[in-house]
Structure formats: C-alpha cells, structure tokens
C-alpha positions as CSV (number, residue, x, y, z in Angstrom):
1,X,28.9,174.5,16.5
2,X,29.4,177.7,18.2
3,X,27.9,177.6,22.3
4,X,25.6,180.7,22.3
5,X,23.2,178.9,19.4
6,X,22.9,175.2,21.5
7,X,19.3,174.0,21.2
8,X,19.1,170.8,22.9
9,X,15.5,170.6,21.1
10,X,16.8,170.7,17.5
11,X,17.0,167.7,15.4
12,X,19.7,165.0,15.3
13,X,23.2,166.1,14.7
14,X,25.4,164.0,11.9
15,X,25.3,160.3,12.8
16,X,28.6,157.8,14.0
17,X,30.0,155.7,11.7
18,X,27.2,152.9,12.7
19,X,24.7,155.2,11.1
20,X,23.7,156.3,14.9
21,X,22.3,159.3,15.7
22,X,25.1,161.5,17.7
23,X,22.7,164.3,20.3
24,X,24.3,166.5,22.4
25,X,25.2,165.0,25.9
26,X,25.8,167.9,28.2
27,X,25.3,171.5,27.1
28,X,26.7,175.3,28.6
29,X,29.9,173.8,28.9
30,X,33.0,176.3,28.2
31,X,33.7,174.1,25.3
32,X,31.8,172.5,22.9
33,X,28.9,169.9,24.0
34,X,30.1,166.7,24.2
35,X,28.1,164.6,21.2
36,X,27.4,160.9,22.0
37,X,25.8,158.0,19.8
38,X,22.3,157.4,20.6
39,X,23.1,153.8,21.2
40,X,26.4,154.3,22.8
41,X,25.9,151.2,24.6
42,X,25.9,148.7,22.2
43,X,27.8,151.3,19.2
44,X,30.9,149.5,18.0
45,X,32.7,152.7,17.5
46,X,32.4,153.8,21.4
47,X,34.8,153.9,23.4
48,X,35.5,150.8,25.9
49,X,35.5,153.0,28.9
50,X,36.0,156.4,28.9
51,X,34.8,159.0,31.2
52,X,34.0,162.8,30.0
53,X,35.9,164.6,33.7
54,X,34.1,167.9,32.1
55,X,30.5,166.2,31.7
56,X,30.3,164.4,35.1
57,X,32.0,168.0,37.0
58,X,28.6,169.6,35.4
59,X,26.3,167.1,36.9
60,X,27.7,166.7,40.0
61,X,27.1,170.9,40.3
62,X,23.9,170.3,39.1
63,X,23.6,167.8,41.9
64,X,25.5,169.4,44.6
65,X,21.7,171.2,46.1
66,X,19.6,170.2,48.5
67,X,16.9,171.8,47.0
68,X,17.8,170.1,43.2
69,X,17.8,166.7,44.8
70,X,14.6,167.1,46.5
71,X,13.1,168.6,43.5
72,X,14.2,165.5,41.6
73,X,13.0,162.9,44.0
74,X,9.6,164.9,44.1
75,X,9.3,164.9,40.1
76,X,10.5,161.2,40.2
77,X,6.7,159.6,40.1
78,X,5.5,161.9,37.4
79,X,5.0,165.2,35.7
80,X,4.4,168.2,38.3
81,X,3.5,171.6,37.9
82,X,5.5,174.1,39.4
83,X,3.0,174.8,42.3
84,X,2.8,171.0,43.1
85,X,6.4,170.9,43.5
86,X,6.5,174.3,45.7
87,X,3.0,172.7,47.7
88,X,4.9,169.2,47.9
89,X,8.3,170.8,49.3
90,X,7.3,174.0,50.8
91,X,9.5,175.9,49.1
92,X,9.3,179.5,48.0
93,X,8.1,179.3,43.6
94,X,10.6,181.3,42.9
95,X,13.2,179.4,44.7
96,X,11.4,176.3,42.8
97,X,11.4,178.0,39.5
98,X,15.2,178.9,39.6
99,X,16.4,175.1,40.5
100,X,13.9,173.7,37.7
101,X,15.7,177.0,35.5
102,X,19.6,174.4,36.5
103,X,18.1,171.3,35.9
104,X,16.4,171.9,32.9
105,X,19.9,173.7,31.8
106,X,21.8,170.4,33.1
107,X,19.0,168.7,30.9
108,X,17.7,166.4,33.7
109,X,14.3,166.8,33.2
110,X,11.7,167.7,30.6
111,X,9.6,170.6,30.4
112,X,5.9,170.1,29.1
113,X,3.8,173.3,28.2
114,X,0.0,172.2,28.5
115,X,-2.1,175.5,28.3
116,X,-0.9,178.3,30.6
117,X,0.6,175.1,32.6
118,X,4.1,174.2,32.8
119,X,4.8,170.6,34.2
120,X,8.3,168.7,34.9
121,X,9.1,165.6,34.8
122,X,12.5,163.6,35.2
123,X,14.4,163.4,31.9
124,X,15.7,159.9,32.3
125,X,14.7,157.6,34.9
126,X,18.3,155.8,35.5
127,X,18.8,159.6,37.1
128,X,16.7,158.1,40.4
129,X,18.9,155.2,40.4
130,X,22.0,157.4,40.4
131,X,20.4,159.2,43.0
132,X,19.7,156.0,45.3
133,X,23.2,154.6,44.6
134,X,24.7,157.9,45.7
135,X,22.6,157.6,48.7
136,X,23.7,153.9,50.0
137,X,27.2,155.0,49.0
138,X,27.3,158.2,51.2
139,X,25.8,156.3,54.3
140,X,28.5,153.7,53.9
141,X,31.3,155.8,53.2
142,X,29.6,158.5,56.7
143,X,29.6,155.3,58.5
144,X,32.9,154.1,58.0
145,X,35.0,157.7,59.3
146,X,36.2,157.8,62.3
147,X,37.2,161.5,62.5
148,X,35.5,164.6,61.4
C-alpha cells in the first residue's frame, strides 16, 4: 500500500489468520502503516508483547503539546465544535484548527460533519486514561528529583 493513497476511512484491509479484521494502526509514517487485528487483544496470532518504537515515537509527538493535550481533555466529555473548543480554551481558531488538523492526522479523534458544523470528539476513550496515568506518573517521577 503505497503512503500518499492512506485513507484511514476506507473499508477493512485483509483479515489475520483468525478471520480478524487487520485496520490501519498509525498512519503518515515514513514506512508503511502498521496493520493490527481488530481484536488484538484476545487474537491468537498476536504477538505476546511487542511494542511498535515507530508507532508510540508518533504519539508521543502527537502528545508532546500543551495545546494537543488541553484540546483532548476539553473534547474528552463529548463532541465540540471548533468554536466551543477555541471559547472553552481561549485559544486563537486557527491555532485550534491546526492542533485538531495533528490529532485528527495522529487519528485520536473523530471528525463529525453536521451541516456547515464540524464537531470533535475523542477517538478512543482509553486515550483519557493514558492521559491521566501520564499525569500521576510525571508528578511522581517531578517529585522524586532532587536536581534540576
């Protein structure tokens, strides 16, 4: 599958040998996207433990902004138009627009066309939970240094 013609929106991609669907994982990578079984979980043909270095670099860029992070804890409770989000955060729309532009790309949240509206919402809601354990991690590990 060449890069350039990546539509996380198309259909299913060949299933695993479990007759799982396999979707694309991570996309607008330098290689290809990484394809994982829709029930990776619980697949019998996944592997034990293996982390993708190249997916989890992406999303921690992704994750790396201020302004993404607040963006995601502000969509967290719901679907919000771009103007609720710049009214909620008191950011500039098209500083908004731009992070929404990375996180839609990083495929953390959903876009929703209703009319001339455009509304966000989180694409997944273990992304909160990342989010929270990231924050009691940082504290603890801020908290623990002695030296700067």
């Amino acid at each position: 599958m060449a890069l350039s013609s990546f539509n996380p929106d198309e259909g299913p991609l060949s299933p695993c040998q479990d007759n799982h669907e396999k979707r694309p994982a991570l996309a607008w990578t330098k290689q290809e996207p990484l394809l994982v079984c829709e029930d990776y979980h619980n697949c019998m043909n996944a592997p034990e433990y293996e982390i993708n270095l190249q997916a989890l670099a992406f999303l921690a860029k992704c994750l790396a902004d201020e302004n993404r992070l607040r963006i995601l804890l502000c969509i967290s409770d719901g679907k919000k138009s771009v103007s609720k989000i710049v009214e909620e955060l008191g950011l500039s729309q098209p500083l908004v627009s731009h992070h929404l532009k990375e996180l839609k790309r990083s495929l953390l949240v959903h876009v929703e066309r209703s009319g001339p509206f455009v509304y966000y919402e989180m694409a997944d809601a273990r992304i909160l939970t990342i989010l929270e354990n990231l924050d009691v991690l940082g504290r603890e590990l801020i908290n623990k240094r002695t030296t700067f």
